[in-house]
The first five atom37 places (N, CA, C, CB, O) and aatype in JSON, in Angstrom:
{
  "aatype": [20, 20, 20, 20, 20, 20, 20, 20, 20, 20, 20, 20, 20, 20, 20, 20, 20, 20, 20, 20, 20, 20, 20, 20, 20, 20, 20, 20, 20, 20, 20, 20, 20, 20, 20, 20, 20, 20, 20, 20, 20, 20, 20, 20, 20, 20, 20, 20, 20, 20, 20, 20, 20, 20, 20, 20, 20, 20, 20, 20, 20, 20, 20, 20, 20, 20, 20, 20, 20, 20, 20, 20, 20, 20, 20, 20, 20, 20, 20, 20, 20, 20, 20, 20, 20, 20, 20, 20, 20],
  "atom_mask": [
    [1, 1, 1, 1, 1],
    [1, 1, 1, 1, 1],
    [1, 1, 1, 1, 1],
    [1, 1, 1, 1, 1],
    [1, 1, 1, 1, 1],
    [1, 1, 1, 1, 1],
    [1, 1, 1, 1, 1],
    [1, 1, 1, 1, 1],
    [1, 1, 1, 1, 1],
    [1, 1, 1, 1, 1],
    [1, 1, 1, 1, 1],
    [1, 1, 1, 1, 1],
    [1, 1, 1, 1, 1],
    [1, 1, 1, 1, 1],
    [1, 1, 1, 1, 1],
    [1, 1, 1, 1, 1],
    [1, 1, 1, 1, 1],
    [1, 1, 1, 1, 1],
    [1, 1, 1, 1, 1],
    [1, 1, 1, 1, 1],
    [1, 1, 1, 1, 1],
    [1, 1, 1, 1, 1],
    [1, 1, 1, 1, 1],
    [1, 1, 1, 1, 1],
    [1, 1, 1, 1, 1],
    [1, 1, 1, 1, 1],
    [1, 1, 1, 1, 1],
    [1, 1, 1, 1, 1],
    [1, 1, 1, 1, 1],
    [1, 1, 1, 1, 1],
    [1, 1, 1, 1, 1],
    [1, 1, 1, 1, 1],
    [1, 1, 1, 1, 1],
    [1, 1, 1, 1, 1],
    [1, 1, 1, 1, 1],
    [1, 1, 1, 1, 1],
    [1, 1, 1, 1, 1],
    [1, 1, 1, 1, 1],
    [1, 1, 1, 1, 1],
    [1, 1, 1, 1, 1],
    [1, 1, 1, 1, 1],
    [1, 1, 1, 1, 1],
    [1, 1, 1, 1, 1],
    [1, 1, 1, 1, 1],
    [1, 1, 1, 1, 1],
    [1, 1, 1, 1, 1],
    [1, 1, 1, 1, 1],
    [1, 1, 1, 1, 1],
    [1, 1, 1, 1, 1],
    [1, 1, 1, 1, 1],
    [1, 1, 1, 1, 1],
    [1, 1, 1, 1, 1],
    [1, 1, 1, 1, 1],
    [1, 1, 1, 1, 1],
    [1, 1, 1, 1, 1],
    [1, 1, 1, 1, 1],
    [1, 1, 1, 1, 1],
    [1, 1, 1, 1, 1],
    [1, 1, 1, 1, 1],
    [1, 1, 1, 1, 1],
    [1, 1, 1, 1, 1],
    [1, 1, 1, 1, 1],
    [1, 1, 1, 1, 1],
    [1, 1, 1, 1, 1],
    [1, 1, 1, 1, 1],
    [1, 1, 1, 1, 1],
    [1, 1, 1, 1, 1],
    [1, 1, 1, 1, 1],
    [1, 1, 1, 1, 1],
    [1, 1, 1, 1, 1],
    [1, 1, 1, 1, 1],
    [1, 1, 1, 1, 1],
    [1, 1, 1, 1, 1],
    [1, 1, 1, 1, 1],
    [1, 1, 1, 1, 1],
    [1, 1, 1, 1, 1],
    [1, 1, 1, 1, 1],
    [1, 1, 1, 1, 1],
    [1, 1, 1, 1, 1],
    [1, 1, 1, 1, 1],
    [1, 1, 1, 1, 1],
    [1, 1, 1, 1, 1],
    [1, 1, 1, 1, 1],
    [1, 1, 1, 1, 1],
    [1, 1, 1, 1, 1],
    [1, 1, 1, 1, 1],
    [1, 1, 1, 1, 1],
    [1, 1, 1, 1, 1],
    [1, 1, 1, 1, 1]
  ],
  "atom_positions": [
    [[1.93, 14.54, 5.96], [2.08, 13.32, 5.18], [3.47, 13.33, 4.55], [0.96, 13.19, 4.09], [3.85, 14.3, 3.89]],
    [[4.12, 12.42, 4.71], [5.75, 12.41, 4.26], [5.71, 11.98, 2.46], [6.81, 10.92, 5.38], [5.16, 11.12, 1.77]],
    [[6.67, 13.19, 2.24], [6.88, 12.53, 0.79], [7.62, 11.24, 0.43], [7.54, 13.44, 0.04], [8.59, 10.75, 1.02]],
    [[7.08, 10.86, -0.51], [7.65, 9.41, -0.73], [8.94, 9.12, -1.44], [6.72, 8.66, -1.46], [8.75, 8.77, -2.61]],
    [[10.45, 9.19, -1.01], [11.6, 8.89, -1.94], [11.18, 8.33, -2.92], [12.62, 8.14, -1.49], [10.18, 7.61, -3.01]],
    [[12.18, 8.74, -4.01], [12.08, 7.9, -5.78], [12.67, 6.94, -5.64], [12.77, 8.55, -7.22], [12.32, 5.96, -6.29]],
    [[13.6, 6.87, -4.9], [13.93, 5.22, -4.73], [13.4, 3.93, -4.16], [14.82, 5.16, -4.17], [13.54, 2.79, -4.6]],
    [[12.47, 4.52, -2.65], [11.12, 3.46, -2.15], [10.0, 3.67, -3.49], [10.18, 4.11, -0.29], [9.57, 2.55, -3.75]],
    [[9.54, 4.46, -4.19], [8.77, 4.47, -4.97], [8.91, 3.72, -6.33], [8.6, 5.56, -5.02], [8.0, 3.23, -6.99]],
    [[10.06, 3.72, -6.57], [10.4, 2.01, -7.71], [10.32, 1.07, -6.49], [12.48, 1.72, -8.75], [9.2, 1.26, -6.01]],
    [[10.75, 0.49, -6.04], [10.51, -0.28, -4.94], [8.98, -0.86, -4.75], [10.91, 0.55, -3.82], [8.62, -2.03, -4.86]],
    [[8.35, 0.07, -4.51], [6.8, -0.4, -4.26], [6.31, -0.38, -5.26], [5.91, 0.3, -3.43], [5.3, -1.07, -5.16]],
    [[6.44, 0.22, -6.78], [6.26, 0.07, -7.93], [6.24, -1.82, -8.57], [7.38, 1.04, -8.43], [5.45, -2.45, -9.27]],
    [[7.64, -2.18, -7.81], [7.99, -3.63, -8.16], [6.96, -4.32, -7.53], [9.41, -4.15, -7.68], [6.2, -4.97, -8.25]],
    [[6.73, -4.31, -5.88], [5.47, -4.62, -5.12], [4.35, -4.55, -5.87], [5.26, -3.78, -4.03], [3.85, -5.59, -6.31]],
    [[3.76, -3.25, -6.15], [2.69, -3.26, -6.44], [1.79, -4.3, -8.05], [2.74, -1.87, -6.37], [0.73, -4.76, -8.48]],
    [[3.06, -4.14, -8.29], [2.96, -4.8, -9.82], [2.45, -6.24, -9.83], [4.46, -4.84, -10.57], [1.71, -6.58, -10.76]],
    [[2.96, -7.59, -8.37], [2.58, -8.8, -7.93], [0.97, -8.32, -7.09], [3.95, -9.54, -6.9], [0.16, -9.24, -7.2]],
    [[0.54, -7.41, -6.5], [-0.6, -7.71, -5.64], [-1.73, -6.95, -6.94], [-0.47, -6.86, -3.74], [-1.95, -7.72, -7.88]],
    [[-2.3, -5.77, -7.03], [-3.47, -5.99, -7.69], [-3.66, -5.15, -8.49], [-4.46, -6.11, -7.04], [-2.48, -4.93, -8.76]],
    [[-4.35, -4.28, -9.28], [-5.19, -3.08, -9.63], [-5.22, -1.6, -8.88], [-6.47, -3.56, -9.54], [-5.88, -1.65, -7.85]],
    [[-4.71, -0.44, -9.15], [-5.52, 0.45, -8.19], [-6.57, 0.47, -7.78], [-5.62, 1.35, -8.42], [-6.87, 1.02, -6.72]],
    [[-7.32, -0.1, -8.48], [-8.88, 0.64, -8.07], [-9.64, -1.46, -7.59], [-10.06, 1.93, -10.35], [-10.77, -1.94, -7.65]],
    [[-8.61, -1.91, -7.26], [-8.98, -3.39, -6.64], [-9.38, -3.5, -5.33], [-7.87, -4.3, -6.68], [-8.95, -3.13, -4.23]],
    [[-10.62, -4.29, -5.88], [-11.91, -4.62, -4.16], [-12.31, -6.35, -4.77], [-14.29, -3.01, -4.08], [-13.38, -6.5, -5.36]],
    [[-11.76, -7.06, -4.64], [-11.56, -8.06, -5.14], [-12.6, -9.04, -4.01], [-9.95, -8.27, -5.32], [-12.88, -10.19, -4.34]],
    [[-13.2, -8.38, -2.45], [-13.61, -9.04, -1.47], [-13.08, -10.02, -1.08], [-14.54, -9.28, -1.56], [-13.65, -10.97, -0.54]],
    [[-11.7, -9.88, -1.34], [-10.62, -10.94, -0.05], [-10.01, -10.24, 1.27], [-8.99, -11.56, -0.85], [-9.08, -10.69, 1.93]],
    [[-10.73, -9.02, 1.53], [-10.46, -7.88, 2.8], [-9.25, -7.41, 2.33], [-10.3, -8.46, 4.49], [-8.62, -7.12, 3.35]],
    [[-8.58, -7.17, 1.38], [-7.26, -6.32, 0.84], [-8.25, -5.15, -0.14], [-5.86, -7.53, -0.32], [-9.44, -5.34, -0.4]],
    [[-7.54, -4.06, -0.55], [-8.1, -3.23, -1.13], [-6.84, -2.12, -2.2], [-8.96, -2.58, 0.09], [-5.81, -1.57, -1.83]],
    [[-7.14, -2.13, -2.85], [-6.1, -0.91, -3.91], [-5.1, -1.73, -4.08], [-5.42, 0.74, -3.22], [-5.16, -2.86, -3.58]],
    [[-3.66, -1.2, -5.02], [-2.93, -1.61, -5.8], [-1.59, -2.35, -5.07], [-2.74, -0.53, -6.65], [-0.75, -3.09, -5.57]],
    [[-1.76, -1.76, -3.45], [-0.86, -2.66, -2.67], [-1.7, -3.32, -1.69], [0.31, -1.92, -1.98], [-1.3, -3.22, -0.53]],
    [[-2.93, -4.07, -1.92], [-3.47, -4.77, -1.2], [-3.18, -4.43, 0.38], [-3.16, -5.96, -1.65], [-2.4, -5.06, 1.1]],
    [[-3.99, -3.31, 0.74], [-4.21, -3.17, 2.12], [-5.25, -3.91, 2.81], [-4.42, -1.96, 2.35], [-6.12, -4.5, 2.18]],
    [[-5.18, -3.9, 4.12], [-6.42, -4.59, 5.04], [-6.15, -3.55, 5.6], [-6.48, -6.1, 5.91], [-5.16, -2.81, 5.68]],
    [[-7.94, -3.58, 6.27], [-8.19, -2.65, 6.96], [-7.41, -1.73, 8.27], [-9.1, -3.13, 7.22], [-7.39, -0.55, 8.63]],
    [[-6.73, -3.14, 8.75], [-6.41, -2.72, 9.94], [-4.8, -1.71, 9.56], [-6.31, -4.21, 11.01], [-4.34, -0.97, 10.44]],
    [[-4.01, -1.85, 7.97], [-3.21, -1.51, 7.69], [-4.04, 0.28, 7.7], [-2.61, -2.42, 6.53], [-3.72, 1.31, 8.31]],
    [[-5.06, 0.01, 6.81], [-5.98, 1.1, 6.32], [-5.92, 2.58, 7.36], [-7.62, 0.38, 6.33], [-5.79, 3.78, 7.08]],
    [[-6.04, 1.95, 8.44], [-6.4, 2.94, 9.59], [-5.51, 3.31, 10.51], [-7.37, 2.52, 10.34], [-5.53, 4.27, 11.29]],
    [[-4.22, 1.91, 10.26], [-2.81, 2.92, 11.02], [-2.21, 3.59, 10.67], [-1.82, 2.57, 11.45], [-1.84, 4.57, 11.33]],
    [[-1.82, 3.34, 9.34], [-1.44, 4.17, 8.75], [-1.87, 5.39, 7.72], [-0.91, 3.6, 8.5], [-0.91, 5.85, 7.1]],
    [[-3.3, 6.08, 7.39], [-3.83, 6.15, 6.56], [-5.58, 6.86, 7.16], [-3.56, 4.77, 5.91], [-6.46, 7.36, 6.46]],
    [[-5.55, 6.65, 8.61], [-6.78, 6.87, 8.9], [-7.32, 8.26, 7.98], [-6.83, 7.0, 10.49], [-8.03, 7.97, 7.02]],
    [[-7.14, 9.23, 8.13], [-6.87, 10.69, 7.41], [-8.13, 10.16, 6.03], [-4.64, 11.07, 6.75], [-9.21, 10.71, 5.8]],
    [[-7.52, 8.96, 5.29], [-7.86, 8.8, 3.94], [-8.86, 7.86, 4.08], [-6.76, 8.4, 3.01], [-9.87, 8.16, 3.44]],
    [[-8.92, 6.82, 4.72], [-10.31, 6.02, 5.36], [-11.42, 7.01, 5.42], [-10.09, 5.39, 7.03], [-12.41, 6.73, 4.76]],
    [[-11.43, 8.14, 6.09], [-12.35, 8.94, 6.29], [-13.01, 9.64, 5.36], [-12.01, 9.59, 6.96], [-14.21, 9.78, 5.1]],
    [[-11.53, 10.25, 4.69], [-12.3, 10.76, 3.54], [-12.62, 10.07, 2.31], [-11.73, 11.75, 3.14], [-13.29, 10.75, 1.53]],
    [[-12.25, 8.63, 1.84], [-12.64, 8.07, 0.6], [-12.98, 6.45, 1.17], [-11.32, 8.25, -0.66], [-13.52, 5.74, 0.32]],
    [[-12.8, 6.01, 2.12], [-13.39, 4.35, 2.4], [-12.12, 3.27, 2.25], [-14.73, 3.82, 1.03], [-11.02, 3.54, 2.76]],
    [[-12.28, 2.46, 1.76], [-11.1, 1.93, 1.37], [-10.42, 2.06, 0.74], [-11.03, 1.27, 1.19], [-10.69, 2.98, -0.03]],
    [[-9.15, 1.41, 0.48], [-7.68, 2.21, -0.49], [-8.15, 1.92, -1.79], [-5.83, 1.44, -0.32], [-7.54, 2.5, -2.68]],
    [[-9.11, 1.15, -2.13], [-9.17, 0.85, -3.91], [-10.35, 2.48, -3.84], [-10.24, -1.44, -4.69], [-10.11, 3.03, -4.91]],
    [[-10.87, 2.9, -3.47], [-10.61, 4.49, -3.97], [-9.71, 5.35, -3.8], [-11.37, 5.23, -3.64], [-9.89, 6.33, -4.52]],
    [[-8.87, 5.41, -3.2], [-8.08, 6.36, -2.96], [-7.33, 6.82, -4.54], [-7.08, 5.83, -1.78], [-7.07, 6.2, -5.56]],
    [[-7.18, 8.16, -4.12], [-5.61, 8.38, -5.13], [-4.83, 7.64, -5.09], [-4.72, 9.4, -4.95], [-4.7, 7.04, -4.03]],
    [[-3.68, 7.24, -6.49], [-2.61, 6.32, -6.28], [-1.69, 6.86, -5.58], [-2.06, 5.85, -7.38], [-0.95, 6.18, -4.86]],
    [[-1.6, 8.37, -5.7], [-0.63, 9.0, -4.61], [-1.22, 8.8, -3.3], [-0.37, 10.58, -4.8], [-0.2, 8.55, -2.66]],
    [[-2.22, 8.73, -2.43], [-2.6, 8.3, -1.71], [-2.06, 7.26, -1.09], [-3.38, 8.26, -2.0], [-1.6, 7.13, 0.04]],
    [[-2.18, 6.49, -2.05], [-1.84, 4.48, -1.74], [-0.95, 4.55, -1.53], [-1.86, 3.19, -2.74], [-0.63, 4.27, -0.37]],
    [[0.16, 5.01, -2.57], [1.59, 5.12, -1.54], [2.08, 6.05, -0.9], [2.65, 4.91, -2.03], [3.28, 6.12, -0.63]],
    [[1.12, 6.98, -0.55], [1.54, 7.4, 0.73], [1.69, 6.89, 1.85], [1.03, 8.07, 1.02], [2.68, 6.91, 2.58]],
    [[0.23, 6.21, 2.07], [0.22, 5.08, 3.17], [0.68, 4.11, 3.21], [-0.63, 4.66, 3.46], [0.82, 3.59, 4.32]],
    [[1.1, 3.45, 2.08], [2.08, 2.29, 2.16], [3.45, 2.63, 2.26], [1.99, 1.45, 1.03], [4.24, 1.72, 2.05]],
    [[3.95, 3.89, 2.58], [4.99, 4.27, 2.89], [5.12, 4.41, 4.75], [5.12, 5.5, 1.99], [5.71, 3.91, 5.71]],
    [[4.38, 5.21, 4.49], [4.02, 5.39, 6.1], [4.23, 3.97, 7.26], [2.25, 5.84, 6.12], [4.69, 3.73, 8.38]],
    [[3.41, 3.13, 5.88], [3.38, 1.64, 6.97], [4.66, 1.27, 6.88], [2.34, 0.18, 6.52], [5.31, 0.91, 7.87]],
    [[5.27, 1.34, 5.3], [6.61, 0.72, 5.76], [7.22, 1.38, 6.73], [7.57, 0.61, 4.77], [7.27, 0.87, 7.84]],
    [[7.68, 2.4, 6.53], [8.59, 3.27, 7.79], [8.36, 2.18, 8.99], [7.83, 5.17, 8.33], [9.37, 1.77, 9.57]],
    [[6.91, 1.63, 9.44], [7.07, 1.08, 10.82], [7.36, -1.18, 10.85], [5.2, 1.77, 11.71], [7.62, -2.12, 11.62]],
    [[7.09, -0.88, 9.52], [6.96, -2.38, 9.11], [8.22, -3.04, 8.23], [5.6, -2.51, 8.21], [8.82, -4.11, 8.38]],
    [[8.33, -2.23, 7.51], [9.44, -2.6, 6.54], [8.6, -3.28, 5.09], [10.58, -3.85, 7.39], [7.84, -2.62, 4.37]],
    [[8.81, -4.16, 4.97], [8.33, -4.93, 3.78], [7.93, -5.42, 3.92], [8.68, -5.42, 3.07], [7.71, -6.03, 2.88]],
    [[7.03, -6.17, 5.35], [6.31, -7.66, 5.5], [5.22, -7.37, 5.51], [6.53, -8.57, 6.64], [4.43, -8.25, 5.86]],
    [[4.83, -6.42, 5.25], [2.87, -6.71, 4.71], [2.8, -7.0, 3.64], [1.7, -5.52, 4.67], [1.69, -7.37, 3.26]],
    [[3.93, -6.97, 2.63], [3.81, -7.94, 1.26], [4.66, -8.82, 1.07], [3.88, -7.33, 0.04], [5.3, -8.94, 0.03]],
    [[4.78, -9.89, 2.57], [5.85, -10.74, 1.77], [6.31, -11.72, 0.69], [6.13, -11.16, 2.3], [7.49, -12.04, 0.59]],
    [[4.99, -12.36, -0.4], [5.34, -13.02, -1.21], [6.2, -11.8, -2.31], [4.06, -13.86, -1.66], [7.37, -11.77, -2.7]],
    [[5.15, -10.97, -2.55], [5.74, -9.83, -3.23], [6.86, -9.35, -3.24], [5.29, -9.0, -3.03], [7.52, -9.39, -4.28]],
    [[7.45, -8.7, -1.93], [8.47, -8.35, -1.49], [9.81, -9.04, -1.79], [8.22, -8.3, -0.39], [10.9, -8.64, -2.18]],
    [[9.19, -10.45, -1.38], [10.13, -11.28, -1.57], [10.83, -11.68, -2.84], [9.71, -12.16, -1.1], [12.04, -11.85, -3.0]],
    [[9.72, -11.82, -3.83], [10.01, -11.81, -5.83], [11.06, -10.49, -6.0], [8.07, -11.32, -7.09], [12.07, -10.7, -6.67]],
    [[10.86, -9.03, -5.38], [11.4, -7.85, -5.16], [12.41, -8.01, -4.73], [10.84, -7.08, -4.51], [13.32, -7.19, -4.89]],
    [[12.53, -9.13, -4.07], [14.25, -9.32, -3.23], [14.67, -8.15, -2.47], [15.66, -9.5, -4.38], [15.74, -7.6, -2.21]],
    [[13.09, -7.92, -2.12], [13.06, -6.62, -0.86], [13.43, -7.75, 0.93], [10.66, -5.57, -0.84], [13.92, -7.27, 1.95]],
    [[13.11, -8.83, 0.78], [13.25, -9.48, 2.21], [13.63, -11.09, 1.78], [11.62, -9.33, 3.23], [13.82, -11.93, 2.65]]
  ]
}
């Protein structure tokens, strides 16, 4: 599991702050504090699906682990309103 730079980690800090709660299951199919969907859940993250269910349990180190992971292949567009306030895209 790759450690997460302090500099993407303010970064997704700013993100996370527009989408929800850590521990958010709000039943709009997003889950935890950077609103994952499932299908984010399991590409990047399967490991943690298994062992805790969806991301609103996970550890917060968890959450951005995998939301790191995803960025590496995504960049910023699984949160683009967010991202975008971030003047990440």
């Amino acid at each position: 599991k790759p450690a997460v730079p302090h500099w993407w980690l303010l970064k997704a800090i700013c993100v996370h702050q527009g989408e929800g709660a850590w521990n958010a299951n709000t039943g709009n199919g997003f889950y935890g504090g950077l609103q994952l969907d499932s299908s984010f859940e399991w590409a990047y993250g399967r490991w943690a699906v298994r062992r805790w269910g969806h991301a609103h349990n996970w550890p917060i180190r968890v959450q951005l682990q995998v939301a790191y992971r995803g960025w590496r292949h995504r960049g910023w567009y699984p949160w683009p309103t967010t991202a975008r306030a971030c003047g990440l895209i």
